[in-house]
N, C-alpha and C positions, 0 to 999 in steps of 0.2 A: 129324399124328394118328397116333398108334401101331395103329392099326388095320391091318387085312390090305387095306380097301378103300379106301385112301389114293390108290390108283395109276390109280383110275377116272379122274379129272379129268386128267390127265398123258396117257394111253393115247387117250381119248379126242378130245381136243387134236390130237394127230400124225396120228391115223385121219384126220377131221376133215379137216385140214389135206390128207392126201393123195388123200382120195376128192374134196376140189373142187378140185383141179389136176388129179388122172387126168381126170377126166371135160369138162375144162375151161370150169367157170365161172367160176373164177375167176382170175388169175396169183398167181405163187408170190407176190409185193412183199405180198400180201394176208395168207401165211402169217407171210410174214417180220412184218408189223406187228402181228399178231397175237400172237406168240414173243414183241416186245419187251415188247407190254402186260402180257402174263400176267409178263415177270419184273420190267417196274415195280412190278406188284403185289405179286409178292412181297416184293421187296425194302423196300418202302413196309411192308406187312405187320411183316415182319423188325425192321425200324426203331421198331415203334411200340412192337411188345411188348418189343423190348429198353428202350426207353426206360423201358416202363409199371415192365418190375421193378427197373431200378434207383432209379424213383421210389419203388416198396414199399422199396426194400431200406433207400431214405437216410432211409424216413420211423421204420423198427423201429430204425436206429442212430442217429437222433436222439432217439426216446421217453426219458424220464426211467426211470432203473431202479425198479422197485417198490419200495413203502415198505411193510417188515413192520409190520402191526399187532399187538400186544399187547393181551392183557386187561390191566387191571389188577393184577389176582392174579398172574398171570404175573409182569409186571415187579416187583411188591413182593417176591416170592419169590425173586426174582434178585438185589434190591438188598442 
């Protein structure tokens, strides 16, 4: 997201992550499996959308190029 508020979920995440190990409810193995999920996601994420636009992209360079139409008048006045 190009937004300024992009860094919420990120910042969040590590806070998160450090206040339930400081205070220990949790162990770190908790943070760590946590770290790997979120960049499964991403990466999963990453993968789909790349895929999604190379499927836009092969479906506009497989389209048939447009067919000019002509009025009639037109083409007689050409011929």
């Amino acid at each position: 997201s190009p937004s300024r508020w992009r860094w919420i979920g990120p910042v969040h995440a590590v806070l998160m992550t450090v206040i339930v190990v400081v205070t220990g409810n949790h162990w770190w193995l908790d943070g760590i499996v946590a770290v790997l999920v979120l960049v499964l996601c991403a990466w999963t994420v990453f993968g789909v959308r790349t895929g999604w636009h190379r499927l836009r992209a092969r479906r506009t360079e497989a389209a048939p190029p447009p067919v000019e139409i002509r009025s009639r008048a037109a083409a007689a006045s050409t011929d």
